[in-house]
Legacy VTK file of the C-alpha trace (Angstrom):
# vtk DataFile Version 3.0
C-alpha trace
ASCII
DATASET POLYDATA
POINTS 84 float
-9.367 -19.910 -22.839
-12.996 -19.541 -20.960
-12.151 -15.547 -20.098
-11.170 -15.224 -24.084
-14.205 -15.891 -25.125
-16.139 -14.464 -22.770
-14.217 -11.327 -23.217
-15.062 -11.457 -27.446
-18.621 -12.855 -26.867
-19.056 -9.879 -24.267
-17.856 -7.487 -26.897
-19.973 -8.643 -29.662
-23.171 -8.740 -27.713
-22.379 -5.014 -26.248
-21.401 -3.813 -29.760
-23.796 -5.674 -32.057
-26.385 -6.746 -29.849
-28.537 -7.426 -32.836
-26.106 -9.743 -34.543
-25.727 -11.306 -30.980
-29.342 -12.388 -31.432
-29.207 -13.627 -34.721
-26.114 -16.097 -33.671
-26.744 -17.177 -30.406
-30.779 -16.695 -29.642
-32.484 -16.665 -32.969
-32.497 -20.521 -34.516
-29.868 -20.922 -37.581
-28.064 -22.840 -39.791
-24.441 -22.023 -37.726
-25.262 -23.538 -34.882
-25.807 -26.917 -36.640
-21.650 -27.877 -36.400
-21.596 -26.986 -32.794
-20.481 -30.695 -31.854
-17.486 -29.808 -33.951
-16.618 -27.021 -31.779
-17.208 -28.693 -28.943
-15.119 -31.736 -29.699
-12.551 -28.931 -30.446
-13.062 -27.081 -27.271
-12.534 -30.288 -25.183
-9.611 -31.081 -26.799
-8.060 -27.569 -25.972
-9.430 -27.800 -21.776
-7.548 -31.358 -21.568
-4.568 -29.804 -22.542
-4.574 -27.178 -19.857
-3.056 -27.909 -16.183
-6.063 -26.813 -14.269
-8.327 -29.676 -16.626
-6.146 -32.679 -16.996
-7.532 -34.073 -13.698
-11.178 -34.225 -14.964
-12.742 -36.748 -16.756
-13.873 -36.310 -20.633
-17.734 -36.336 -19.185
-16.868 -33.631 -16.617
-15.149 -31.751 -18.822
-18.329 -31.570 -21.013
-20.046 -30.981 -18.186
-18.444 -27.898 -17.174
-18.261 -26.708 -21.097
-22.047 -26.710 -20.691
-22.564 -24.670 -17.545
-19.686 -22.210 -18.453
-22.081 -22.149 -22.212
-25.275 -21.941 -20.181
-23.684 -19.263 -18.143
-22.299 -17.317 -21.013
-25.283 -17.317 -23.013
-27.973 -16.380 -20.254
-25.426 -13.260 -19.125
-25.194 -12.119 -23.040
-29.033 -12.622 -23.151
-29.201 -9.972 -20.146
-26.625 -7.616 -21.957
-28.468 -7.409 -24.869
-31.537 -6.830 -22.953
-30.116 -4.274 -20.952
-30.726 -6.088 -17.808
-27.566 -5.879 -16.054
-27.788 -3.177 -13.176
-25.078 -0.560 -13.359
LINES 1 85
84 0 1 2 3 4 5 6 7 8 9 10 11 12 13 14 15 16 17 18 19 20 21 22 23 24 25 26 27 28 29 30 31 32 33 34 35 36 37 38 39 40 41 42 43 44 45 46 47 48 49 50 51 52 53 54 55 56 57 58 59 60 61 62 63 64 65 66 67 68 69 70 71 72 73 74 75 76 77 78 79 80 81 82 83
């Protein structure tokens, strides 16, 4: 699930870098249901193998240093900061 969407977030911020900025750096109405998604995301790590031994609150835990992760390495992408 986590290479997925890294793998389409990657693209997106690569190919529309400034659409990228809108979504994810820029503040806007879309990020507003992101409890939602997260509720939905949990839901989807408990199911898988590798997950099912962790708690709900580490769960969330990781889902916010794999987002943290995700969104400072798109940041650099954007920016062109990523050495060859």
């Amino acid at each position: 699930m986590f290479e997925k969407i890294g793998k389409a977030s990657l693209a997106l911020a690569k190919d529309y870098p400034t659409i990228y900025r809108e979504l994810a750096i820029e503040p806007n109405p879309y990020m507003s249901s992101y409890g939602s998604i997260e509720e939905n995301m949990l839901k989807e790590m408990s199911k898988d193998e590798n997950m099912k031994e962790l708690t709900k609150n580490e769960q969330k835990k990781l889902l916010f240093k794999m987002r943290a992760f995700q969104t400072g390495f798109l940041v650099m992408v954007v920016n062109r900061n990523i050495p060859k």
